[in-house]
C-alpha positions in Angstrom: -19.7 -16.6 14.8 -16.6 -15.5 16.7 -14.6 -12.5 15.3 -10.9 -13.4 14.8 -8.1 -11.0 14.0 -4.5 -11.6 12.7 -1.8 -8.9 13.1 0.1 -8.9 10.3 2.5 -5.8 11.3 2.6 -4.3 14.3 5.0 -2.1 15.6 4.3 -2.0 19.5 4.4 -5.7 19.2 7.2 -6.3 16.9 5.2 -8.1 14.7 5.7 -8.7 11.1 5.6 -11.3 8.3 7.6 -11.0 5.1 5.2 -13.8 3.3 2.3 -14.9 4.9 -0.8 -16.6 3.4 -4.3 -17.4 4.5 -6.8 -18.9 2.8 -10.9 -20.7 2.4 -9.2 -24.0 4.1 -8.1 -21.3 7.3 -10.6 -21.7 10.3 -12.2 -18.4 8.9 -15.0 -17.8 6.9 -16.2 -15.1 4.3 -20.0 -14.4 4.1 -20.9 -14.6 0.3 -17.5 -16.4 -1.0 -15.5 -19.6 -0.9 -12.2 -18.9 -3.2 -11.1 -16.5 -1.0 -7.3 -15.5 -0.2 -4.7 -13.2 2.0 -1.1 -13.1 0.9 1.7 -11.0 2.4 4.6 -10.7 0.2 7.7 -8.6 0.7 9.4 -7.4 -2.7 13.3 -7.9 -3.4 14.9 -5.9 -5.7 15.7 -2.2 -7.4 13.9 0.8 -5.2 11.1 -2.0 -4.5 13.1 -3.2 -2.5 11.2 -4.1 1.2 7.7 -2.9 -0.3 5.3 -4.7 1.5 2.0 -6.0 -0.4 -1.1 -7.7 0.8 -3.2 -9.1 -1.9 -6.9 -10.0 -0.9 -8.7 -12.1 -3.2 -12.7 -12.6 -3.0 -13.0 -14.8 -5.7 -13.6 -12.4 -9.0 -12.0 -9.4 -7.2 -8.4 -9.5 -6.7 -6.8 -5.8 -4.6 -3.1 -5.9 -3.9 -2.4 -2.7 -1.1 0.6 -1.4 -0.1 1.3 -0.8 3.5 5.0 0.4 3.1 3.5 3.0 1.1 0.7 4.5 2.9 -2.3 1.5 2.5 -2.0 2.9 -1.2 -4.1 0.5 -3.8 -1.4 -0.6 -5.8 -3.5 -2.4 -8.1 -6.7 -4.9 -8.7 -8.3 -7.5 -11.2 -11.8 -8.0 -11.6 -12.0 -11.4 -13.1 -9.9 -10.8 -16.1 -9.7 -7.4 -16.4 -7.2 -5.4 -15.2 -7.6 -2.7 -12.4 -4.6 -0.1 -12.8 -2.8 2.7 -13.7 -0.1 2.5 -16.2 2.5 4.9 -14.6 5.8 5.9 -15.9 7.0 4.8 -12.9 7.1 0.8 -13.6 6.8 -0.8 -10.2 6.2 -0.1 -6.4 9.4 2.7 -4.8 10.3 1.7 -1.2 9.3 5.3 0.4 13.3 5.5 1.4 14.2 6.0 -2.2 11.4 9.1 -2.5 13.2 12.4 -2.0 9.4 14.2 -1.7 11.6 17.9 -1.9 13.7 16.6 -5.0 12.6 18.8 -8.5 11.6 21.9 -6.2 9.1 20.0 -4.4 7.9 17.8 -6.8 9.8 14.0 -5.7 6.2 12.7 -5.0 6.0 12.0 -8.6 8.9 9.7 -8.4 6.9 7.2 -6.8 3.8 7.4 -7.7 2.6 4.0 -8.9 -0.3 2.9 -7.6 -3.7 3.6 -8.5 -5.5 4.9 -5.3 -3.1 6.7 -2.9 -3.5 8.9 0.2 -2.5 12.6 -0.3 -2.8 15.8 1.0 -4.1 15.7 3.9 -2.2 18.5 5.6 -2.2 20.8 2.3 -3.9 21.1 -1.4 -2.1 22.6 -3.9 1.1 23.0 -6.1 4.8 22.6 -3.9 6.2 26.3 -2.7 6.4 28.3 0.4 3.0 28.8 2.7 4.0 31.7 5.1 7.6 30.5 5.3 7.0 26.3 5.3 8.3 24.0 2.7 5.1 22.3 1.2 5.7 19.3 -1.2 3.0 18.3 -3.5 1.0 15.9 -1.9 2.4 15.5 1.3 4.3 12.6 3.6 1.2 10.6 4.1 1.7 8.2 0.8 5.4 7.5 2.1 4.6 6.5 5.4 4.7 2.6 6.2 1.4 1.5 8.4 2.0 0.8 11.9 -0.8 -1.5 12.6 -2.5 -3.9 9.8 -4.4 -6.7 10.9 -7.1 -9.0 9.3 -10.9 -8.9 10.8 
């Protein structure tokens, strides 16, 4: 079989798709699966405004990720049961409406909605000084949009 791969953002190429869907009847095939799916969608509205979201679907197992935040897993379904975390924060935050040093460090929190995210991975710990640098909790790394997402 002949590996294909579809670039669905790309920054060195300038490629991007706001909604884009691919699916079983696509000249690509899924070992072990027939209903499966790929769907881009862009969201419009509020401080979700521009969020990106892929949602991959093989059959009982639905992931939607968010690339505009990090590749965070916003959310899943597993046939009919829900996969995600209730936040008080009620939908995806565009990463330009996170202020990571508002509440003395602690701006992280303002977005946090998904229910898998990348964090961290330049410090641990509570917000505060470490030898005379700002540290926010959790880091840039879940506000960062992806560069590079393709399909495989």
């Amino acid at each position: 079989m002949v590996e294909r791969t579809i670039l669905l953002t790309d920054f060195d190429t300038s490629t991007h798709f706001d909604e884009y869907s691919l699916g079983e009847s696509a000249e690509l095939s899924l070992s072990g699966s027939h209903d499966w799916s790929v769907r881009v969608r862009t969201l419009h509205g509020g401080e979700s405004q521009g969020v990106s979201v892929i949602d991959v679907c093989n059959g009982p197992l639905t992931l939607s990720v968010l690339p505009t935040r990090g590749m965070s897993l916003w959310k899943g379904r597993y046939h009919e049961l829900p996969l995600e975390w209730k936040s008080p924060v009620p939908r995806p935050v565009h990463p330009a409406f996170v202020n990571l040093h508002d509440r003395n460090g602690l701006g992280w929190l303002n977005g946090f909605n998904e229910l898998l995210v990348r964090c961290g991975l330049g410090f641990n710990g509570p917000p505060g000084n470490d030898e005379g640098t700002v540290v926010t909790l959790h880091g840039r790394i879940g506000n960062l949009p992806a560069h590079s997402v393709s399909l495989t």
